[in-house]
C-alpha positions in Angstrom: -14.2 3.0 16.5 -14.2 6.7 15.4 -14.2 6.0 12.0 -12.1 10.2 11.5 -9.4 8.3 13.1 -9.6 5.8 9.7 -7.4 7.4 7.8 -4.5 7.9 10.6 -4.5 4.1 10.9 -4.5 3.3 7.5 -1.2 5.1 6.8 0.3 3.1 9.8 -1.0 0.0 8.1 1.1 1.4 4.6 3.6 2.3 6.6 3.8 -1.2 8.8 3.6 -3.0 5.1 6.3 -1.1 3.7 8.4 -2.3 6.7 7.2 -5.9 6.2 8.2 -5.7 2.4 11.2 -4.6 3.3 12.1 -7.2 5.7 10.8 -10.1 3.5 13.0 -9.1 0.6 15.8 -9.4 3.6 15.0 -12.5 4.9 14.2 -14.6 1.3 17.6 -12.6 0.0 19.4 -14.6 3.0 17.8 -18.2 2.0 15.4 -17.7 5.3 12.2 -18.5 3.3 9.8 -19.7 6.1 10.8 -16.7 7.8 10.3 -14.9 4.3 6.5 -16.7 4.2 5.3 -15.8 7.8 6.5 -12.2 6.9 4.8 -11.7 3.4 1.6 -13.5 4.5 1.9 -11.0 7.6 2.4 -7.8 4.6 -0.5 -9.0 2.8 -2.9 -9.4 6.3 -1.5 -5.9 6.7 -2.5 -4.4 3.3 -6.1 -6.5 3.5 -7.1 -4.7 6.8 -6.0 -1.7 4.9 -7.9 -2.4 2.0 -10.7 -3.0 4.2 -10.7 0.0 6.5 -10.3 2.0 3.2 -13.4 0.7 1.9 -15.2 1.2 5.3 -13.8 5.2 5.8 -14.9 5.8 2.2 -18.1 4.4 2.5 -18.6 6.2 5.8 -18.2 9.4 3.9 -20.4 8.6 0.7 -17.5 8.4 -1.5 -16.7 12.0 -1.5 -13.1 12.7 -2.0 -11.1 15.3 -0.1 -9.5 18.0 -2.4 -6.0 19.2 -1.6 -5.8 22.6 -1.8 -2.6 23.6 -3.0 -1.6 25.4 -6.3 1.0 25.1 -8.8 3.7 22.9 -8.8 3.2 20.8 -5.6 -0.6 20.4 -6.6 0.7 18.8 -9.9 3.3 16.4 -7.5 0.2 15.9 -5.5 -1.8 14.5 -8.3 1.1 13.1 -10.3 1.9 10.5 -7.0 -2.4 10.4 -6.4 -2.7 9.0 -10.2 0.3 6.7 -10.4 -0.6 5.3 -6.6 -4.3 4.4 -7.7 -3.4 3.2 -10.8 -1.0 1.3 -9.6 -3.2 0.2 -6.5 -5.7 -1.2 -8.5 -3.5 -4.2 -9.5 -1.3 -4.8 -6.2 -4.2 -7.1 -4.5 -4.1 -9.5 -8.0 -0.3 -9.3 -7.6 -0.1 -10.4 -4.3 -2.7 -13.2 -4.3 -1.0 -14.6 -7.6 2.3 -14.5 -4.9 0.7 -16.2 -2.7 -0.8 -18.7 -4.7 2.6 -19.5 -6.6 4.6 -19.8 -3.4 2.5 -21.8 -1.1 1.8 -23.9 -4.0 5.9 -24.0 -4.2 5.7 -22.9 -7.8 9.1 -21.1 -6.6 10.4 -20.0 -10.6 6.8 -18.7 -11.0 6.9 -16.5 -8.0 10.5 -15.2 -8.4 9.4 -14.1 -11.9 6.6 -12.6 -10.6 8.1 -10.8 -7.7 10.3 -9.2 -9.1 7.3 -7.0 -10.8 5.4 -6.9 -8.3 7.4 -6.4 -5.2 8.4 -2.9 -6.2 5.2 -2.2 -7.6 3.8 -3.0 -4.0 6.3 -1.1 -2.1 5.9 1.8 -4.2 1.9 1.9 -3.4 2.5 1.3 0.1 5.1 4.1 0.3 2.9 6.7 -1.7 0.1 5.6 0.4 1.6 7.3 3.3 2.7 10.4 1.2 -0.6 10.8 0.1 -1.9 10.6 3.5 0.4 13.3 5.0 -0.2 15.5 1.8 -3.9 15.3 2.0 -4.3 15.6 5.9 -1.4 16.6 7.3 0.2 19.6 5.0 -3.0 20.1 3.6 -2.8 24.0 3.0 -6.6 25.9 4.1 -8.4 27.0 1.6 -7.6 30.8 0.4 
């Protein structure tokens, strides 16, 4: 695999989890819940590999970071959406496991509660997890 290609796939994987998201809230909102289970456990597959891939592209690079290189305003947007998304990101893997957990186990009140933190939380990493991407490498202005 040409690990440059990394990060290209990994905003697909956002993006294919922010449809997933999208379509479970759908599906559980219409009383469809083993549809609603095959298509979260599908999101969170989706979001592992892309946790995964993440680690592996980062890694590849020694942990450097790519800067973006514009000014003023849209570099504070830039870093406003990069500090809420990682923050944010940190706790989305916890949130979705404890989903999991509560409604495989059928502990259904427990997961409601729960996912009604955490499914916006998710979609909003997933969403500014493609933004980022077509910021950084994308619209990326050169360096003046």
């Amino acid at each position: 695999m040409d690990l440059a290609a990394l990060p290209s796939i990994n905003a697909t994987l956002n993006g294919i989890a922010t449809m997933l998201l999208v379509v479970g809230r759908v599906l559980i909102h219409r009383k469809r819940v083993d549809a609603h289970r095959r298509v979260m456990i599908s999101a969170f597959s989706v979001s592992t590999l892309f946790l995964a891939l993440y680690v592996l592209h980062k890694a590849s690079r020694g942990f450097e970071s790519l800067t973006y290189n514009a000014t003023g305003g849209v570099k504070a947007l830039y870093l406003a959406i990069l500090f809420s998304h990682l923050t944010l990101a940190m706790i989305v893997p916890v949130l979705a496991i404890m989903l999991l957990r509560y409604g495989l186990k059928g502990e259904i009140a427990s997961h409601r509660r729960l996912a009604r933190i955490a499914w916006p939380i998710w979609m909003y990493v997933s969403i500014t997890g493609v933004v980022i991407y077509v910021m950084l490498y994308q619209l990326n202005p050169p360096i003046v």
